[in-house]
N, C-alpha and C positions, 0 to 999 in steps of 0.2 A: 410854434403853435399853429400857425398859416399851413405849413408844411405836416401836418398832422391831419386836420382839417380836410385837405383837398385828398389826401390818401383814403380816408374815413367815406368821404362822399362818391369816391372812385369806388372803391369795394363793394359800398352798398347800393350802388347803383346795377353794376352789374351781378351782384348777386341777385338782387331784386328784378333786372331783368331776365337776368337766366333763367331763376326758379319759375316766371313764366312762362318761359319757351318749351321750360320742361312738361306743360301740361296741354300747351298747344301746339308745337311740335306735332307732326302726321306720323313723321320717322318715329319708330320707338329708339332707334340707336342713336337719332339724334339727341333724346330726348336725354336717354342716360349722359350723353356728355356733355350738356347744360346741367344735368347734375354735378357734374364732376366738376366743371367752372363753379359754378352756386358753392360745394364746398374748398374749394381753392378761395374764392375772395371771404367765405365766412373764417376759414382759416387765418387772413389776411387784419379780419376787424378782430377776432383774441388777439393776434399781436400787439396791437394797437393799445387794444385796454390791458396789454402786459399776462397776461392768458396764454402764455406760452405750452403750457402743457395739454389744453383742449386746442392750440392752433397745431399741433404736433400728433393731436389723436386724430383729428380731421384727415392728417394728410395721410397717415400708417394705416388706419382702419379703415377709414368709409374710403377713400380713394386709393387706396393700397388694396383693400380685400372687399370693400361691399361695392362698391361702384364698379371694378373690373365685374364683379361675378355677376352681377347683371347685365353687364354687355354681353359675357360668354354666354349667359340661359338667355338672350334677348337674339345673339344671331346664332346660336344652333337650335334653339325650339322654330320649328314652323309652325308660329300662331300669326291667327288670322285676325289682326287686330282690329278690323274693321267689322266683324261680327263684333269683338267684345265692345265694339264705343255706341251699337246702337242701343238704342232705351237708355243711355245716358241719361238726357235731359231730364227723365221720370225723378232721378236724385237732389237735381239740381235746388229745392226748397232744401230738404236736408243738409246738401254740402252751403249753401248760404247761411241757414240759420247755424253752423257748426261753425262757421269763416267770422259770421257776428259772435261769437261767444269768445273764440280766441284773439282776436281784436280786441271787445273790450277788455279781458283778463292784460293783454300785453298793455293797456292804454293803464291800465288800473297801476300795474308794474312799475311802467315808466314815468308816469303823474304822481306817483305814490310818494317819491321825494319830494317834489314840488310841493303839494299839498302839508305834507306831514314833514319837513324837513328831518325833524328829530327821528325819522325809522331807523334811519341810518346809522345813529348811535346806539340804538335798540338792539343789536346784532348779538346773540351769544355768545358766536366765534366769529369775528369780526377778521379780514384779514389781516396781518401783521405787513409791516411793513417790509418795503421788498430791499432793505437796505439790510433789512435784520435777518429775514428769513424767504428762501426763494419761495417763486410762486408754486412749485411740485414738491417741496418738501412740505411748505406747508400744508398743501393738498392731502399730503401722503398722512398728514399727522392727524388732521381732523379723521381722515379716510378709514384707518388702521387702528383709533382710539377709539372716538366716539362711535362710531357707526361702523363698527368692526363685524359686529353678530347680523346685521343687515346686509354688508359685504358677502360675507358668506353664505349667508340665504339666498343672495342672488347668485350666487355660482351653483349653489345647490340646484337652483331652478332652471340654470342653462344647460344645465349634467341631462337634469333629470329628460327636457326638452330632444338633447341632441341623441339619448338612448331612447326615448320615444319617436323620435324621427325616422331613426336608425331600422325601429320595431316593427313600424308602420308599411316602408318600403321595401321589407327584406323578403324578398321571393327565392322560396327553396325548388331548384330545377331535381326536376328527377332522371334517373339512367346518368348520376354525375356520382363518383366515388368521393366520399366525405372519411374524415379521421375522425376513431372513436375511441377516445384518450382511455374511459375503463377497458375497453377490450386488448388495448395495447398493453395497457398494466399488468391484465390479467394472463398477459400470454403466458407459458411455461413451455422451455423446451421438447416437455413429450405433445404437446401440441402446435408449435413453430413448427416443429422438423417431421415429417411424412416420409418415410424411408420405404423404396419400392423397390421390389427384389423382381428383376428381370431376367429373363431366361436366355440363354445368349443367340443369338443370331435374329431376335423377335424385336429387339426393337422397344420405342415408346408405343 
């Protein structure tokens, strides 16, 4: 339990320091990979609490795919990020009073047991235990049953997103030859083929 403990206060220490580096960092590419620490040690605290399947998405998707591809848009864009951080401060009542709300929501979260011990039996789908059923099947079952039509709404909405993105950035260049699938359809050999009767010694 000792040895659990000092792993726990390892991880969230340096998560907790990284994620501020990330914001005060100068470098932005520094910045990204105080990201990428932050989710390596969050990664670290789901193993802990036995979360194996969100310490697995941590490391596949946000540092596998979203943390890389902001390093790539971070040193191939030439932005001047020194233009973007002045009038910062002008925010700064908003992002505190925004920092005070999700504070207390997380304090409410966390005391919530404390206070009310009994929420915790309160649960609809309570996790089973990990002896009976793993921690990603069970995931999978709440995921895929209950909240199945919500699943798919969200995919719907990432679809719909990634062909709007798609829509938004697509530039048709002109004096470029494009395929025109009806005209191909429509071909017929007495229009394919242009038969020119040539006269001999003349030539094209």
């Amino acid at each position: 339990m000792a040895l659990h403990a000092i792993f726990f206060y390892l991880f969230a220490f340096v998560a907790v320091a990284s994620a501020v580096m990330v914001v005060s960092a100068k470098n932005p590419v520094h910045s990204v990979l105080f990201l990428i620490l932050v989710f390596f040690n969050s990664a670290g605290l789901f193993l802990l609490t036995g979360a194996e399947f969100l310490a697995m998405l941590l490391l596949v998707v946000y540092i596998g795919a979203v943390a890389v591809l902001f390093l790539f848009v971070v040193m191939m864009l030439d932005i001047d990020f020194a233009e973007f951080r002045q009038g910062v401060l002008q925010y700064a009542p908003i992002g505190a009073l925004v920092g005070l709300v999700v504070a207390a929501e997380l304090i409410l979260v966390v005391g919530g047991t404390t206070l009310s011990p009994q929420a915790a039996k309160s649960i609809a789908m309570p996790m089973p235990d990990i002896a009976e059923r793993q921690n990603t099947a069970a995931l999978g079952d709440v995921l895929y049953t209950h909240y199945v039509y919500f699943f798919e709404v969200a995919g719907l909405i990432l679809l719909v997103a990634m062909i709007g993105a798609i829509v938004l950035t697509l530039r048709h260049r002109q004096n470029i030859k494009r395929q025109n699938i009806a005209r191909q359809v429509a071909r017929t050999p007495e229009t394919g083929v242009e038969i020119v009767k040539v006269k001999s010694g003349q030539g094209l």
